[in-house]
N, C-alpha and C positions, 0 to 999 in steps of 0.2 A: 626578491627574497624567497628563496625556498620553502615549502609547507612547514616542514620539520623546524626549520628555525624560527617560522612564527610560533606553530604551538607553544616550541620551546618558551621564547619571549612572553608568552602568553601566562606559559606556568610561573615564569622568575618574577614576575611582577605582582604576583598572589604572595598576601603572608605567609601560608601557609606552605608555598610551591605547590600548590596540588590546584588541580580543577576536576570537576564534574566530568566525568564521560560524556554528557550531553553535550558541552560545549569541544569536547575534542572532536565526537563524532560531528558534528554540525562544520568545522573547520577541514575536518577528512573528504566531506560530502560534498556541502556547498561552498568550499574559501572560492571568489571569485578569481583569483587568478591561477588555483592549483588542485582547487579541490576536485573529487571524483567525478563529479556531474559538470563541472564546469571544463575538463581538461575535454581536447577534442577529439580525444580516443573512442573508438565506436565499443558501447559497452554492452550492446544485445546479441544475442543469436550467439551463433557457431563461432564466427570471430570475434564477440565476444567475452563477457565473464558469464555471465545467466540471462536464462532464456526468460521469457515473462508469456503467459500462454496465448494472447495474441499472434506470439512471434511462430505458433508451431502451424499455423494454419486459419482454415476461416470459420472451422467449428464453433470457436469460443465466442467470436461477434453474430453470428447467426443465432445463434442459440439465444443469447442475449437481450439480441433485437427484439425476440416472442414478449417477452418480459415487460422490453420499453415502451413495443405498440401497445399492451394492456394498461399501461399508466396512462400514454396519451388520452387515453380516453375520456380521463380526470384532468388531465396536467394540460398548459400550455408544452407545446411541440418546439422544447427546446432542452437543449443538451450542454452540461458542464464538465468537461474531463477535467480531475484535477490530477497534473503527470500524464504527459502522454507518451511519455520516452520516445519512440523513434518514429510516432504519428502511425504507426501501421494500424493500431485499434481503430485512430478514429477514421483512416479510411477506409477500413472494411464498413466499421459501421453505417456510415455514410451512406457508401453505395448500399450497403441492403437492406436501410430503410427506403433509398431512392427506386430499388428492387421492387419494393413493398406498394411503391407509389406516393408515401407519406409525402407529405409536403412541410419539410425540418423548415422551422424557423431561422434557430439558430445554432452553431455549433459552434462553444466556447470552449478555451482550452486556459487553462493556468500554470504554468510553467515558471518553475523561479529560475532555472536555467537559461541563461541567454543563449549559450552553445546548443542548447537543445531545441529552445523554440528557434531557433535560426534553422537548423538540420527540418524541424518538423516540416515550416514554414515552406520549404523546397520541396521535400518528399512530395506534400501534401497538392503542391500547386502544381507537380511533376505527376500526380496521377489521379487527381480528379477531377470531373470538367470544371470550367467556368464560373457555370452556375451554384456549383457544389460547392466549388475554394473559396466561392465569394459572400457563403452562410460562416465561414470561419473565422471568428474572431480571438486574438488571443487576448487575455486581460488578467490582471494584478489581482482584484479582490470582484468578490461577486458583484453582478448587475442588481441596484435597486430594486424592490419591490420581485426579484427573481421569481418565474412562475415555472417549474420544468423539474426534468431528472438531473440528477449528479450521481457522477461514476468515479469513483476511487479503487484503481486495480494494482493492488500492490503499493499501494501510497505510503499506510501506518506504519509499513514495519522497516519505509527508511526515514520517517519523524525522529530524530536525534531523540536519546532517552538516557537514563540517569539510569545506574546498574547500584543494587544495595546487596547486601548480603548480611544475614542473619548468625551470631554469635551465642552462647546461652542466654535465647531467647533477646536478644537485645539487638536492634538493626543498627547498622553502619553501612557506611556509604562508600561506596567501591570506587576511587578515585584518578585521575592519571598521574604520575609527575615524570620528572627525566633525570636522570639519573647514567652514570657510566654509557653517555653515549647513547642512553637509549632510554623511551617510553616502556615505563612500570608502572602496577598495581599498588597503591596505597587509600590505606581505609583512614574513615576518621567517624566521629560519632554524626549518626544522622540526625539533623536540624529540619527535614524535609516534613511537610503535612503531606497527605495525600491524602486525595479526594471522597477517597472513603474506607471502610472498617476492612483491613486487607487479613483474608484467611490463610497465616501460614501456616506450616506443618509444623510439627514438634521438633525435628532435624534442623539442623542448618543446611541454611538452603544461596545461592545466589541467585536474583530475579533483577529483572526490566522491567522499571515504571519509568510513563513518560510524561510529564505537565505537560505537554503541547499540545498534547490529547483535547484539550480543554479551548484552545484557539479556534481550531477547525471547527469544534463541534458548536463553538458560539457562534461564528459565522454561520456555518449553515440554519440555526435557529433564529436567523433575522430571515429569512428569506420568505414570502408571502405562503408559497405553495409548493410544496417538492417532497420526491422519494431522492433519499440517496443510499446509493450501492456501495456497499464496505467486502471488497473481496480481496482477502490476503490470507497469508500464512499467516495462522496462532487458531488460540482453541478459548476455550472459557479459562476462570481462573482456578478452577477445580482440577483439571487437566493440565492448567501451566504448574501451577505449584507444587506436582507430583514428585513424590523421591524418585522419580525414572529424571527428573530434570534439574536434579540440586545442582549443579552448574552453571543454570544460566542457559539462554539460547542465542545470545549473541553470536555474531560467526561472519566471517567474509567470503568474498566469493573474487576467485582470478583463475578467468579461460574455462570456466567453469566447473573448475574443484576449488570445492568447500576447504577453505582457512578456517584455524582455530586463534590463532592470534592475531586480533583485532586492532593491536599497537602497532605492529609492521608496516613495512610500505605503504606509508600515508599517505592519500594521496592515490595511489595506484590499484585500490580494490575497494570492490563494494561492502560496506556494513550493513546486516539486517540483525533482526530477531523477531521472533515471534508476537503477535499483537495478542495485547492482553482483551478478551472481547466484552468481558466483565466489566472491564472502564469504560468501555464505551456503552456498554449496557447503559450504567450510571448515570454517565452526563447527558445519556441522552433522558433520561427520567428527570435530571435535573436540567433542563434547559424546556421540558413539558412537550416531549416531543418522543412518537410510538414508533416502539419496532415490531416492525411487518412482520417479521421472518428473520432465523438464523438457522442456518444448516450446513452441511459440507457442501462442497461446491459440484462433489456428484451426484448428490438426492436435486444437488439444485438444478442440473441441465436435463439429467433424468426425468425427473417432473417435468418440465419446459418441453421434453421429448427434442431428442437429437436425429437431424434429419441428414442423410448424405446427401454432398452436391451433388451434382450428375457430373460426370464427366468418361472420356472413352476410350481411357486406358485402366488396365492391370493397377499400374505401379501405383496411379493417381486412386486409386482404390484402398489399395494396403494402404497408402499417407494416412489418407480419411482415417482408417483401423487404428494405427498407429495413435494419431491424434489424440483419437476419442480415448483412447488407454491410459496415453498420459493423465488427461484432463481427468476421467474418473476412477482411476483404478488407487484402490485405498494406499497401497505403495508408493504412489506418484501425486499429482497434485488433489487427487478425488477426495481425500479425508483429510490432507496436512493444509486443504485451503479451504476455508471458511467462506461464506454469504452472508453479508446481514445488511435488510434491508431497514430502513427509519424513515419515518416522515413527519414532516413537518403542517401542522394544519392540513391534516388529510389521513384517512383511513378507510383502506382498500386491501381487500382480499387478495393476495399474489399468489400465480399459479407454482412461482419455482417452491414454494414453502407449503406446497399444499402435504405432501406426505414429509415424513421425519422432519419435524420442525422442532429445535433443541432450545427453542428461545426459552424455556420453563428450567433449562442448566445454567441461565447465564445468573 
């Protein structure tokens, strides 16, 4: 059965014919036989929808590394990527912690994708030695009594989320149904709680809140001992909820231009939007558990001090140049991507938040 025709089926079988955006985006992403992460279309790089900053070089895991060996110091010497899309992060990583000399415990990876942990799976075992492929484990839910870092790059902002939009002064819920052929926009009154006192503007506004927010952040709060690294696009909720964004930030991506209609081709392009960093401020106060640090993701490598490889070409020069532009340059991913670090039973001074640290906006 085709994507489209489950949603469909999915809608006719509500009283209402409508369902949540959360649950269509979650059928668009993950449906195991169709959805976007599940299909075995290659969806990184040049070929193709969006890049993810791993993918432009080895700047972004170097830089990184400075960070993790400062935790190790505290932490057991072990590592959780939650998403690792095409395994390139965590073989950079790997090797230049092994660069470093560390002696990595464990390198976990969580992956709800089977298409993808299978791709990883290969990559991974196709280029790192023995020794290396054989700290890699992949697994379902955290390891008991967890002692170590967790890295979430770009994870929140493809957590299926519920889209509401604001009428005089009264919220309603932005909904899907089908209709002539095709997935539309229908509101209905919101029944939704959210987790906390949300500051909207005067205007009618359309926004992204996600409950799932709330899964993740409970898992990580059983874990013994750990930092975890929250680095995605979005901003505080003072800056999401700006009249520059009464729309919504929702948006898709194919071959890497930016779609605006999120209904289309199900199935065949990626959904994000902006992470709200305010909620996760939240849950993580409500789960009794500090944040280190929040900043842009260029005070954050800045701080960390960004080192070139060596290497003994020109061109291999400009790359590095390049790189480092994307990753900080306020136009590119330096201001639209976020840092925030949280720990759990632990509190340690981190060097990437030591200057412009925005954690006092969230």
């Amino acid at each position: 059965m085709l994507l489209q025709e489950k949603i469909k089926n999915k809608i006719s079988a509500t009283n209402d014919k409508l369902i949540s955006f959360s649950a269509f985006m979650h059928m668009c992403l993950y449906d195991l036989d169709h959805g976007y992460y599940s299909s075995k279309k290659n969806q990184f790089g040049s070929q193709g929808d969006f890049f993810t900053a791993p993918l432009l070089g080895k700047i972004f895991s170097r830089s990184l590394t400075k960070q993790i060996l400062d935790c190790f110091l505290e932490l057991d010497k072990n590592i959780i990527e939650i998403g690792a899309g095409n395994g390139q992060f965590a073989k950079d990583l790997i090797v230049e912690l092994t660069e470093q000399t560390l002696d990595l415990k464990n390198y976990y990876i969580q992956e709800k994708s089977l298409i993808l942990r299978e791709q990883q799976q290969i990559f991974l075992k196709n280029n790192l030695s023995k020794d290396q492929f054989d700290k890699v484990q992949w697994i379902n839910d955290f390891p008991d009594n967890y002692n170590g870092v967790i890295i979430a790059n770009e994870l929140f902002d493809a957590i299926p989320t519920n889209v509401f939009e604001t009428s005089n002064h009264k919220i309603y819920e932005r909904c899907v149904a089908f209709e002539d052929n095709k997935f539309l926009w229908q509101t209905r009154p919101c029944v939704s709680k959210f987790d906390y006192q949300l500051t909207l503007p005067s205007t009618n506004i359309i926004f992204e809140y996600s409950d799932l927010y709330k899964e993740l952040m409970e898992s990580f709060s059983k874990t013994q001992k750990s930092i975890f690294f929250i680095i995605d696009y979005g901003m505080e909720e003072r800056q999401l909820f700006h009249p520059q964004r009464l729309n919504g930030t929702f948006r898709g991506f194919v071959n890497n231009r930016l779609t605006s209609d999120v209904l289309a081709n199900v199935g065949n392009q990626d959904i994000t939007y902006h992470v709200n960093f305010t909620h996760l401020a939240f849950l993580s106060k409500q789960y009794d558990m500090n944040i280190l640090g929040y900043t842009s993701q260029s005070h954050f490598f800045n701080n960390l001090g960004i080192d070139f490889i060596d290497h003994q070409s020109t061109q291999d020069h400009y790359q590095q140049l390049s790189e480092i532009n994307v990753l900080t340059s306020p136009s590119e991913m330096g201001e639209l991507v976020k840092v925030m670090a949280i720990a759990n039973n632990n509190q340690m001074e981190l060097k990437g938040f030591g200057d412009f640290d925005r954690t006092h906006l969230l």
